[in-house]
N, C-alpha and C positions, 0 to 999 in steps of 0.2 A: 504494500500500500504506500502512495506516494504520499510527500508532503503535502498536497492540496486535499487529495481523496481523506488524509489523518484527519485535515482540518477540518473539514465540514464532515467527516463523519464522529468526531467529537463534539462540535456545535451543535448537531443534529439531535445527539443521544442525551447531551446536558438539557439540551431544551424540553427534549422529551421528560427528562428524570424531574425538572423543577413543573413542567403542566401536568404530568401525571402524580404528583403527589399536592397538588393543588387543589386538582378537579375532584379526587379522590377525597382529599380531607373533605372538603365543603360537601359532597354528596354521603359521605359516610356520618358528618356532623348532625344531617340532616334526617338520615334515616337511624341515626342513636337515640333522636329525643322520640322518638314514637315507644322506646325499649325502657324508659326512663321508670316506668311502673315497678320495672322491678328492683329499684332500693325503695321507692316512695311507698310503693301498695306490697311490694312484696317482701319486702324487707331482705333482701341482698349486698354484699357487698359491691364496690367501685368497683374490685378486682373481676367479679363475678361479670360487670354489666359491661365493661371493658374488653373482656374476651369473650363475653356474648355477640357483642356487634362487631368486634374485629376481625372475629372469625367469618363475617359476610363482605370482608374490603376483597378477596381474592374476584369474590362474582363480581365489583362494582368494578375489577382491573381489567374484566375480560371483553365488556362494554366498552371502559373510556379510554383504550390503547390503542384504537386504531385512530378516535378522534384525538388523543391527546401528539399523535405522531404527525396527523396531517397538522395540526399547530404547528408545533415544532419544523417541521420542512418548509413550512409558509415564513417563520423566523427566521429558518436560517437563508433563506430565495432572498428573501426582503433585505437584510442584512446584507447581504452581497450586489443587491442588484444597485442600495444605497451609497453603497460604497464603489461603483461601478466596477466590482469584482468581475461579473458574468459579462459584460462587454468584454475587458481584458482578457479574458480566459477566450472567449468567440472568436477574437481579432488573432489570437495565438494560435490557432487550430485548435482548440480543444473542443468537439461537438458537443451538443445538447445529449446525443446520449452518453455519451461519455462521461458528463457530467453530471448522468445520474447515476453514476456507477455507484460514488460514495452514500449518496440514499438507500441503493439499495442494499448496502451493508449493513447499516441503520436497520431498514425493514427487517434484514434477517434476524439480527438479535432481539426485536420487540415480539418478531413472530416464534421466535422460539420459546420466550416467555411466557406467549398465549399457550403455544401449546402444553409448554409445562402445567403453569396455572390449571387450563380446563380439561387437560387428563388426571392429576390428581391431587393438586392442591385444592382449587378450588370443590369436586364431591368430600373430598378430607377434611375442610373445613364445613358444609355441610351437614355430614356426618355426627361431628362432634356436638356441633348446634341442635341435632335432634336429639342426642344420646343426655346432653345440659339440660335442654328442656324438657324432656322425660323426669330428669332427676329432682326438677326444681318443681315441675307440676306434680309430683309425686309425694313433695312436700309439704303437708297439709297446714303446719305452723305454720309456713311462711305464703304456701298460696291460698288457701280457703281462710287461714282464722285473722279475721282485720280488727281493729282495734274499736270497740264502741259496738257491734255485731254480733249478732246471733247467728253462730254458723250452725249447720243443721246438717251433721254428716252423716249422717240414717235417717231414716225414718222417725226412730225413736231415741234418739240420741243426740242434742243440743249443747256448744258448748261456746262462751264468752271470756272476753279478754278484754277486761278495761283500756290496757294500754301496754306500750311495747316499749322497752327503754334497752338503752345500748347496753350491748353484751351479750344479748338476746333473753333479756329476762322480763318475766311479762309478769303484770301485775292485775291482780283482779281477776284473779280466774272463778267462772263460775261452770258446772260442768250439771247437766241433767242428763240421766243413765235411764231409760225405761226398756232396754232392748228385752229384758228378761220381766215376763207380769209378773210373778210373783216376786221380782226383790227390785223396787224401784231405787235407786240411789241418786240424792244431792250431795255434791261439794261443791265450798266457798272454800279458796284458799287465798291467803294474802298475796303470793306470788307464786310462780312458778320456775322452772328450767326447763330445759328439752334433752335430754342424756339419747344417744343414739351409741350398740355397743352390738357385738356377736348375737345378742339374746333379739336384739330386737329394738324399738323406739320407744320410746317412752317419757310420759309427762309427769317430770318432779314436782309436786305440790307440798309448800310448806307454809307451817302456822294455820293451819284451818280448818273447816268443821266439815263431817262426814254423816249427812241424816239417812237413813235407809228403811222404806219402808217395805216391812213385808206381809206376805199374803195369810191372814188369820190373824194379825196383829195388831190390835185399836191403836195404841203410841208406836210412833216409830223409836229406831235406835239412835241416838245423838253423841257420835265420839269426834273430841278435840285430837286433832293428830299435830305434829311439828314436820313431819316429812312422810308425803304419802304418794306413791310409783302407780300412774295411770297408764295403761298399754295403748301404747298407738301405733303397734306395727303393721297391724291393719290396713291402716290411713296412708300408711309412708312405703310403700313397695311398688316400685318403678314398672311404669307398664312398658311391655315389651315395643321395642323401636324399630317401623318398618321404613324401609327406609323408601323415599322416590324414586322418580327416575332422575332427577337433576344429582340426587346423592350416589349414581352410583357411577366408575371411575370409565373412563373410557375404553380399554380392551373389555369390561363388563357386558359394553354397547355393542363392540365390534362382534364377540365371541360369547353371547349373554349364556347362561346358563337353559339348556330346555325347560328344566322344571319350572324355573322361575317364574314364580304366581303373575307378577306384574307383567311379564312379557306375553306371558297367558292373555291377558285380560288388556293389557292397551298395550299390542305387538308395533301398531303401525308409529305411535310417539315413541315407543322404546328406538326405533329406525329414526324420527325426524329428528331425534334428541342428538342422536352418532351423526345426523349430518352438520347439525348445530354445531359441535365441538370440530368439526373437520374443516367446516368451516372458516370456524373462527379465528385462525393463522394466515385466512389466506387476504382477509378484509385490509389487513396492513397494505399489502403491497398493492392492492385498489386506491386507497388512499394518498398511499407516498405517489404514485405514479399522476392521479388526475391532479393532484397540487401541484406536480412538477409540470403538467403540460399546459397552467394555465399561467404558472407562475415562475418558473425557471427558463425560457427563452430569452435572448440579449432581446433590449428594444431600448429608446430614447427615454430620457427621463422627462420628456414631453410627454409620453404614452402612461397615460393613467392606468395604476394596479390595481386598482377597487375596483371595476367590473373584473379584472380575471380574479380577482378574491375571493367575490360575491357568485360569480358564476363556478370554479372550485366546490363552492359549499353547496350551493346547490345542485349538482353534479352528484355529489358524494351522500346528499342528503336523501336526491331519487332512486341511487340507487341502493341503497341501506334500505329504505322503506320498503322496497320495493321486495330486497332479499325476506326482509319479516314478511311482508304477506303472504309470499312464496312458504317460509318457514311453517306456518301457520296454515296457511294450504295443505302443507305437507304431511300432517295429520292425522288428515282425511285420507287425501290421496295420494300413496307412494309414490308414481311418476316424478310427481311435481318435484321432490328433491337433485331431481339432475337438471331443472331448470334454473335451480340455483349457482351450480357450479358453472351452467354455461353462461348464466348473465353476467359472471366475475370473470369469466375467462373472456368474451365482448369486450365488458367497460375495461380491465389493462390491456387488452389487445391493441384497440381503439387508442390509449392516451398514450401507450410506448408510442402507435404508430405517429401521433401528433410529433411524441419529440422526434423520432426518428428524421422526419419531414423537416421539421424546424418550421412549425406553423404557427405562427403567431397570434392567438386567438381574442380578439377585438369585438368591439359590440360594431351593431350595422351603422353607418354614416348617418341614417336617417332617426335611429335612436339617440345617437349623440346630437343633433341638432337640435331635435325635440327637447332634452334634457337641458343643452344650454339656451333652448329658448325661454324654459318655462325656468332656471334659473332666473334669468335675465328680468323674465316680468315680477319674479319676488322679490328682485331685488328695488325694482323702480317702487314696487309697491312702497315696502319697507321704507324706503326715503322718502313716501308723499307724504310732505307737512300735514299735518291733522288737522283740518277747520275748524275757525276761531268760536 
């Protein structure tokens, strides 16, 4: 790799590494506070709610990497075109495709990260998100018993908690037992703990009163306890975790299992899910490729870069859309999955062959007039004195 090809494919990847943890944070910040319930309502820890939602940053990487790259190649075009780098390099012999060799160096390492990512990071992160929330919902103190509530985990079985104070000790516990008719049992205990051990779960109650009434007995029985073990292992036993299709790893997809319940029952998504992931390596170099053919050609610094930006994005925007409808087609109908490979195989075909050409891609003469016309009258507007 030569000194120029070094240079802008380090500019390329730096650009990339600072919009891709950009776009990232703000979309992850975004989708953490909807997760927020679970220290407020469910009494969890930062640590807990931190690798809850961190474990979903791999699927938000697999999304914004193909748009965080076309940024980045529009930074580093603009940058060079500013600097009349890409003249210099034109007037040298160096061609437009040759000068997109260094991009697609770039492309290769962001698309091998795709693919890393959505063959096993991203189901592995997944994964672990269903196996946490199993464990956490499985957790009746922290998911069903809210502070001020009558939570009602049978039928005949009622139990409250004044209030929840750090350490996880709850205070005010009042617990109503009627699962058994002949021995109904109340307890009021000053506070509680949660002891969780080999034996099972279990609710510490100390300092308080144990009323039981039973069946042939006009007074019930009223004993003062200081420490009294209520069984919750019942309540707290994690339900078994099935996993998606988005959870499971890509050769899973390629080579699924026969038996496999799920491919049983939705065979043709367990197939659009494998083309999704196969995919998704190859949208990078859709992207690098239509930014470079609207945005990487020499032209005059006369020649305005905002239509070939603007037409870029929307280029890149038709066809992304277009690949999810397809995607989404795909579904239903198997075919349609090879329609998607050929519309990526088209749009790079198509924008290599731009650069190849050296096509300079301009809006029509008759749109640029019309634009500086209708500047032109906002602009006279804009100056008409305002009557007195």
């Amino acid at each position: 790799m030569g000194s120029i090809d070094s240079y802008i494919f380090r500019t390329t990847l730096t650009s990339f590494a600072v919009v891709m943890a950009s776009l990232t944070g703000v979309i992850w910040i975004t989708q953490a506070l909807r997760g927020i319930d679970l220290m407020t309502s469910q009494g969890q820890t930062i640590l807990t709610f931190l690798g809850l939602t961190g474990l979903a940053v791999p699927v938000l990487i697999l999304v914004i990497a193909p748009i965080a790259l076309m940024i980045a190649v529009a930074h580093t075009l603009n940058r060079l075109a500013t600097d009349s780098e890409i003249i210099v390099m034109n007037a040298a012999g160096l061609s437009p495709l040759r000068l997109f060799r260094p991009f697609v160096y770039a492309t290769l390492v962001v698309s091998a990260i795709v693919i890393l990512i959505g063959a096993y990071i991203a189901p592995d992160g997944l994964r672990r998100i269903a196996r946490w929330d199993s464990e956490i919902t499985a957790d009746v103190l922290a998911n069903v018993l809210q502070p001020g509530r009558f939570a009602q985990l049978e039928q005949n079985l009622t139990i409250r908690v004044r209030e929840r104070q750090p350490g996880g000790l709850l205070v005010g516990v009042f617990i109503d037992d009627r699962r058994d008719p002949n021995d109904r049992v109340s307890i009021i205990a000053d506070h509680g703990t949660v002891l969780k051990n080999s034996e099972g779960s279990f609710l510490v109650l100390e300092d308080g009163h144990l009323e039981r009434f039973q069946a042939g007995q006009q007074e019930p029985a009223l004993v003062a306890f200081s420490r009294y073990a209520f069984d919750m292992s019942k309540f707290s036993r994690a339900r078994d975790v099935a996993y998606g299709i988005r959870e499971h790893y890509l050769w899973e997809l390629m080579w699924p299992d026969p038996n496999d319940p799920l491919l049983k029952q939705l065979p043709t998504q367990f197939r659009s899910e494998m083309h999704d992931r196969l995919l998704a390596p190859i949208y990078p170099f859709f992207f690098a490729a239509v930014t470079f053919a609207f945005l990487g050609l020499a032209r005059t610094t006369r020649q305005s870069r905002n239509f070939s930006m603007i037409g870029a994005v929307l280029c890149a925007f038709v066809v992304r859309l277009a690949g999810f409808a397809l995607s989404v087609i795909a579904n239903q109908t198997p075919y349609v999955a090879g329609l998607q490979y050929l519309l990526l195989v088209i749009a790079i075909a198509v924008s290599v062959w731009l650069i190849r050409r050296n096509v300079v891609i301009e809006p029509p003469a008759r749109l640029v007039d019309a634009l500086n016309a209708l500047t032109a009258s906002l602009s006279r507007l804009v100056r008409r004195p305002m009557p007195a």
